[in-house]
N, C-alpha and C positions, 0 to 999 in steps of 0.2 A: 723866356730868353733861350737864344741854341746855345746848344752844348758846345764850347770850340776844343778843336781839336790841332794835335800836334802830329804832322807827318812825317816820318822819318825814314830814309831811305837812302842806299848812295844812286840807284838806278833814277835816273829827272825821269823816266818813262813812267817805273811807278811810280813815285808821287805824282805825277799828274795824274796816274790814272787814279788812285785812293782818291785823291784828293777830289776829282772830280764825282765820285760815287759818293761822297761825303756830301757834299753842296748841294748833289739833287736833295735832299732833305731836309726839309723848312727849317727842322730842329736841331741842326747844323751845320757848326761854321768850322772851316779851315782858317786856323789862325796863324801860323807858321809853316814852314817845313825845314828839315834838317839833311843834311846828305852826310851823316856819321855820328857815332855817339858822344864826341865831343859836345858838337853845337848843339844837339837834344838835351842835354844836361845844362848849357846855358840859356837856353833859348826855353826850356821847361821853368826856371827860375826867374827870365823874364818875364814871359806870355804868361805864365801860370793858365796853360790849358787847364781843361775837366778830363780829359783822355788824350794819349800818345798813341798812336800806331808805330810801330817801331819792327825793323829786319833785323837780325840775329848778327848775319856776316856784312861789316861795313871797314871800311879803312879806317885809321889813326885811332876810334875805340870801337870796341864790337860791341850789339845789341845789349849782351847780357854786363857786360862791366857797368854800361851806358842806368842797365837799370838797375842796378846794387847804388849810385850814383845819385840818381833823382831820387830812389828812396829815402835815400840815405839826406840828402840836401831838400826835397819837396817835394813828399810824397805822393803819387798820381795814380789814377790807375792809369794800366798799360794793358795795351793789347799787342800782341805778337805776332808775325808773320813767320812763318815755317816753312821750310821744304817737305816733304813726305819720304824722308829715308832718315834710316837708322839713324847717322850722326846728324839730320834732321830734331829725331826726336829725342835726341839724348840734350844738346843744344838748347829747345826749347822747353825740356823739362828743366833745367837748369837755370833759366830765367823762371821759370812759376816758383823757384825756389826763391829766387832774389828779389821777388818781389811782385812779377807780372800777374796779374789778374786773369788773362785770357789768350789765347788764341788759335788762329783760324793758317789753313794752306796759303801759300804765298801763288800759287797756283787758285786762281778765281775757279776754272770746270771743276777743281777739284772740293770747291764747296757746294754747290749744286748743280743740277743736272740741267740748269736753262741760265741764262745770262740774268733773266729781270729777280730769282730767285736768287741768283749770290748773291746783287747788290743789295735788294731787302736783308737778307742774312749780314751782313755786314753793317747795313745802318742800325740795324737793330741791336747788335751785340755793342756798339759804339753806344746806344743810347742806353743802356742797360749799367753799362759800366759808367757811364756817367754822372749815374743816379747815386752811387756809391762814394762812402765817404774813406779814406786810407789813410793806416797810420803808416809809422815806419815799424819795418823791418824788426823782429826781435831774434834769438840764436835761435836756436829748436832745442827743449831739450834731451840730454842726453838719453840713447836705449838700453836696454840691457843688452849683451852681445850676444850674440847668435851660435847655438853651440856647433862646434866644427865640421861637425858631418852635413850639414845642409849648408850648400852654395849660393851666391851671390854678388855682385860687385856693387858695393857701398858708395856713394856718392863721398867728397870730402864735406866732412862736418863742421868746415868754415863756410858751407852755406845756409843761408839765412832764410825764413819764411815768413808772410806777413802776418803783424798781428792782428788776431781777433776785435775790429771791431765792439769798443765796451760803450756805448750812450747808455745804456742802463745796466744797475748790477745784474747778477745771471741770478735766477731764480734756484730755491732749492731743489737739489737732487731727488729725484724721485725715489721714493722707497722700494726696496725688492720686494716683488709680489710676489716671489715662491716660486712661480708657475714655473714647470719644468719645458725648455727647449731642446731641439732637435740640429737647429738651423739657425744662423744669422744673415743677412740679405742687407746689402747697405745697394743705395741706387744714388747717381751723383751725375753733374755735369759742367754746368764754366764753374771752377774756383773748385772743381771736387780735387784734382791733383792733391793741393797743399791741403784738401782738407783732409781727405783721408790717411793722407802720412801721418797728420795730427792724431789721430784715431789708431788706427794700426801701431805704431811705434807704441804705443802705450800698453796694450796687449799682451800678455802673457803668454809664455812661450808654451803651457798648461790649458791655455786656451778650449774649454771643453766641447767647443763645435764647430764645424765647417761653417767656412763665411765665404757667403757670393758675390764681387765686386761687380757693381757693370758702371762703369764709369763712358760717356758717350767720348769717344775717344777715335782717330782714324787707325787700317793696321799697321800701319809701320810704327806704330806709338808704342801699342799696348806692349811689344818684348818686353820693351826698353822700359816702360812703366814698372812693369811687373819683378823687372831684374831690377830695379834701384830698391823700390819698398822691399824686395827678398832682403836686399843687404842691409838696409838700417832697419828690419823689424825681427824682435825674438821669435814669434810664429813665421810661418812657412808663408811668402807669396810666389806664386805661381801664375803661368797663361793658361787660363784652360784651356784643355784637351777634352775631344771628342774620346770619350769612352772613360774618361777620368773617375774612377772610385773617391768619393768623398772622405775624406780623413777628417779628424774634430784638431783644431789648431793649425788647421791649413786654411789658404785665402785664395780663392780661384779668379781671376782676373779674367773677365765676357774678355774674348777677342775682338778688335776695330773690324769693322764691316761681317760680322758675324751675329749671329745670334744666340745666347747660350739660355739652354732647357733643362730639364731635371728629368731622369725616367729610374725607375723602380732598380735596384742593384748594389749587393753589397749593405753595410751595416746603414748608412745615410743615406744614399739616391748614387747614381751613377748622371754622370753631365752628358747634354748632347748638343754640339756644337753643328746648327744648320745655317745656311746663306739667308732662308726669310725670305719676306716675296718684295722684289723690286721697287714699290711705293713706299715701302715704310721709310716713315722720318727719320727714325733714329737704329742706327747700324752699331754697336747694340742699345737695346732699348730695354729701358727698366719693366715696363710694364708686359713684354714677353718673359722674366725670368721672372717675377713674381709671380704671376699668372700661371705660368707651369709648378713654381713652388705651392702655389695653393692647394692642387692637386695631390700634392706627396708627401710635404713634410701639415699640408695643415695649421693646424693650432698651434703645433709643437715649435713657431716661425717668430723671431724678431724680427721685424722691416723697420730700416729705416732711411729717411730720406733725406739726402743735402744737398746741398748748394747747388744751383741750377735754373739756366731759363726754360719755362714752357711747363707745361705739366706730365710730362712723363712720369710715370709711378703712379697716378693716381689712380687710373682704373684697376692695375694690378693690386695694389695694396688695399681698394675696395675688396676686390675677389677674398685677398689674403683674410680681412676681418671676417669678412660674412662666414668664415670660416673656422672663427676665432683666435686667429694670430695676432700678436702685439703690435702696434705701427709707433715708429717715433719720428717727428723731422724734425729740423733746427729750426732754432728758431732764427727768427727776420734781423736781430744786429749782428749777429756773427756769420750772417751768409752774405758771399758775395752779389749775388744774385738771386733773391727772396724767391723766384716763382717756385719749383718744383715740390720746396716744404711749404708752403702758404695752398697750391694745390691740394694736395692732402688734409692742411689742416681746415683750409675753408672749408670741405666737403665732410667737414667731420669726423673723418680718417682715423687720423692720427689719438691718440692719447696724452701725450704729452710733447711742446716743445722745448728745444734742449740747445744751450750754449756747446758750441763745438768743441769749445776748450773743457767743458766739461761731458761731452759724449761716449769716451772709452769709459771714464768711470762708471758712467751708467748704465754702461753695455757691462761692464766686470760684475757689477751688482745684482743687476738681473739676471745674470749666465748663473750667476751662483758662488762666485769669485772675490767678491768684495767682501 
């Protein structure tokens, strides 16, 4: 059966136009549309779509009230339409807080570089999210504070993030295997936002090694990304910089449409922040920063990999083993989107997978912390 889906928009231009790029796809149906977050929130309780598409700025409620809302009343996945500027991506992190699963530019060129390419990219991230099952909403909880001397501006902590996915109990925690690290490497993509706030917040302000984020993200995103996690987590999140000396207890965030490397410098590596060559998929892409970590930190490497469509990481985190470094992904009920850790682990990769709610402890453990 197709997936139906719920259009939300105040613009009748875009909804016709989603809507229409929905419909070419056998395995989708338009079953509503809403012109403000009012009627998305009754209209989501009647139709009971599989997925919403939903705009941020709407008259009488806005996107993000809209989906604190149906969370809250019938939980959906949602996918989100974004502008590509700062109070763009401050707005649209803010909805992955509340609830939202995913999203893409509200500007179609700005998902791919040809017309037949955005539409695919869109049915597919529609179909992906559909596959998924949501609960509601739970608080986050609380971090340790951040000590004074390092900056950041904190999101309000009446916002909410979704729960973890439980159809089965989470397996036991892996035991620490001693092995001594250099490096941690986390790689992520749709649902990695909310996933790694889960992860990071938990983290120790003692935190004994550099951690590399590459989360596939556009650049007007990554600041804004990097400055909400700096303020709700005890360790340091930052945007990497091109020439950046690695600190242990600091979190370097790949920049949107950049690519971040590792080269020799200073007590850990020193970061190199290059454009990439014009084809590549993913701007940034895990499997560039793995792949140059394989080279430098080696053996001495935790990788792991979450939520995400497509198999980005895998070849990297190949490199990383043959190398002797650790791989972990999540496992398949608490991802939004199973491809990127199911990559890894089909191919053998990986070592263990691991409940996201239970993933910092098992990074604390192995670091040496637990």
């Amino acid at each position: 059966m197709a997936i139906k889906v719920l259009v939300v928009d105040d613009s009748s231009f875009f909804r016709r136009r989603v809507s229409e790029i929905v419909t070419k796809d056998a395995d989708l149906e338009v079953i509503g549309t809403a012109s403000n977050g009012a009627e998305a929130v009754k209209l989501a309780q009647q139709l009971k779509p599989q997925v919403i598409t939903m705009d941020i700025e709407m008259p009488v409620m806005d996107g993000i009230s809209a989906v604190r809302e149906i969370m809250a009343k019938c939980p959906t996945p949602i996918l989100m339409f974004s502008s590509l500027t700062h109070d763009g991506a401050k707005a649209t992190l803010d909805a992955l807080e509340a609830g939202a699963l995913d999203f893409l530019p509200k500007r179609f060129e700005d998902i791919a570089t040809n017309k037949d390419e955005a539409i695919s990219l869109l049915q597919q991230r529609i179909k992906a999210l559909g596959r998924r099952r949501v609960f509601r909403p739970i608080l986050p909880r609380s971090v340790p504070p951040k000590p004074a001397t390092t900056t950041g501006t904190a999101p309000s902590r009446e916002s909410v993030q979704p729960q973890r996915p439980a159809s089965r109990p989470s397996a036991p925690l892996p035991r620490a295997s001693g092995k001594k690290y250099k490096l941690l490497l986390i790689g992520t993509s749709t649902g990695g936002p909310v996933a790694l706030q889960r992860i990071l917040t938990k983290l120790p302000a003692n935190y004994p090694h550099p951690i590399l984020l590459i989360q596939h993200m556009p650049a007007a995103f990554t600041p804004a990304f990097a400055a909400r996690l700096n303020g709700l987590c005890a360790i340091e999140v930052k945007e990497a910089q091109n020439g950046d000396q690695l600190r242990a207890g600091c979190a370097y965030l790949a920049p949107g449409g950049m690519q971040m490397m590792l080269e020799r410098g200073g007590t850990y590596g020193r970061i190199k922040i290059v454009a990439g060559s014009a084809d590549m998929n993913y701007k940034p892409c895990v499997d560039i920063t793995f792949a140059s970590a394989s080279k430098l930190s080696g053996g001495e490497t935790l990788a792991v990999v979450l939520t995400g469509m497509g198999a980005d990481g895998r070849e990297g985190a190949r490199m990383l083993k043959n190398v002797g470094a650790t791989i972990w992904a999540q496992d398949e009920a608490s991802c939004v989107v199973y491809g990127m850790p199911q990559a890894v682990t089909a191919a053998g990769i990986s070592s263990q997978s691991i409940a996201l709610d239970d993933m910092a402890e098992a990074i604390i453990r192995e670091s040496g912390r637990g």
